[in-house]
C-alpha positions as semicolon CSV with decimal commas, in nm:
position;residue;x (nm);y (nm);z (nm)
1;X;0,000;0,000;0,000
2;X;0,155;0,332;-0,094
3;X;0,129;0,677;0,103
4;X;-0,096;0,807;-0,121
5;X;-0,322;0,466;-0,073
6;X;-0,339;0,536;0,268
7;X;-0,421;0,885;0,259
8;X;-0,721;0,823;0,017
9;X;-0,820;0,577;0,232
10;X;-0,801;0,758;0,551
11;X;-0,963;1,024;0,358
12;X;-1,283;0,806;0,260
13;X;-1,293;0,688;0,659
14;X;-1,353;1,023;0,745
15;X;-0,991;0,959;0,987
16;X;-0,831;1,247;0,769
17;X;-1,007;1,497;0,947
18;X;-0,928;1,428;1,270
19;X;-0,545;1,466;1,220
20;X;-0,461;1,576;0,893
21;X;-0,467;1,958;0,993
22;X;-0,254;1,911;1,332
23;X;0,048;1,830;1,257
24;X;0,012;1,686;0,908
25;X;0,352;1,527;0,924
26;X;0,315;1,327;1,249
27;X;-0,053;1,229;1,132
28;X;0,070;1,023;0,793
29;X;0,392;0,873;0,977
30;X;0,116;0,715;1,253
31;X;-0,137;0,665;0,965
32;X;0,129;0,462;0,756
33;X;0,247;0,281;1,099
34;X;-0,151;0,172;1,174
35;X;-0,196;0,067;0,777
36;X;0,100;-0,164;0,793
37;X;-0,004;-0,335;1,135
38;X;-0,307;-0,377;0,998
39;X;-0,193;-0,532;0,662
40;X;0,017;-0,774;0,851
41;X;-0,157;-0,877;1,076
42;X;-0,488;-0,959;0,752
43;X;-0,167;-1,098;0,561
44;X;-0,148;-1,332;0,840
45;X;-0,449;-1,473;0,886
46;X;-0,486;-1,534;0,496
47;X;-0,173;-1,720;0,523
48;X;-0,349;-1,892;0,817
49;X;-0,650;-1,995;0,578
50;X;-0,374;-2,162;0,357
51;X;-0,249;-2,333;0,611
52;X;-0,562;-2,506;0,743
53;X;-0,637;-2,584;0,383
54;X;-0,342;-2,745;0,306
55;X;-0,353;-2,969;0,630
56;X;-0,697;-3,096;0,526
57;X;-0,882;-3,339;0,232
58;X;-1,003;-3,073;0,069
59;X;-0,958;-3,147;-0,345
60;X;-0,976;-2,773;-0,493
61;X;-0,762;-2,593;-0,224
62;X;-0,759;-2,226;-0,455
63;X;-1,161;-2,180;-0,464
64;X;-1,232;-2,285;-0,040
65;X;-0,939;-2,068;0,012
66;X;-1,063;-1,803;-0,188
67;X;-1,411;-1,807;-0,056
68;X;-1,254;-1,805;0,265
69;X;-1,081;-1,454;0,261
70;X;-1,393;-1,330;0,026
71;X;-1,600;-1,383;0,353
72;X;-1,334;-1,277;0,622
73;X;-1,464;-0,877;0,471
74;X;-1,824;-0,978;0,545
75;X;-1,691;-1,056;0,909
């Protein structure tokens, strides 16, 4: 995700307002820290998904997997 990713996205969240006219500066180094916690820590629990799939009998491991994550954003 790039800084100007996150910033749209913090802009669409309505976040932007509460920090982008402090200290503008501080505000995106935080913003970029909380977007890449957050995308490791989603990266992980994909990887997680794999995992279980690749443990079990499943036959078509890329389709459960990928209705997997597809539901983890209806969660």
């Amino acid at each position: 995700m790039t800084k100007d990713d996150i910033i749209l996205i913090a802009d669409a969240s309505g976040i932007a307002y509460y920090g982008m006219g402090k200290d503008r500066d501080k505000f995106l180094h935080y913003l970029e820290a909380f977007a890449a916690l957050v995308s490791k820590h989603e990266r992980e629990a994909c990887a997680n998904l794999c995992d279980k799939y690749a443990e079990g009998p499943e036959r078509n491991y890329s389709e459960n997997i990928a209705d997997d994550i597809r539901a983890r954003g209806n969660t």
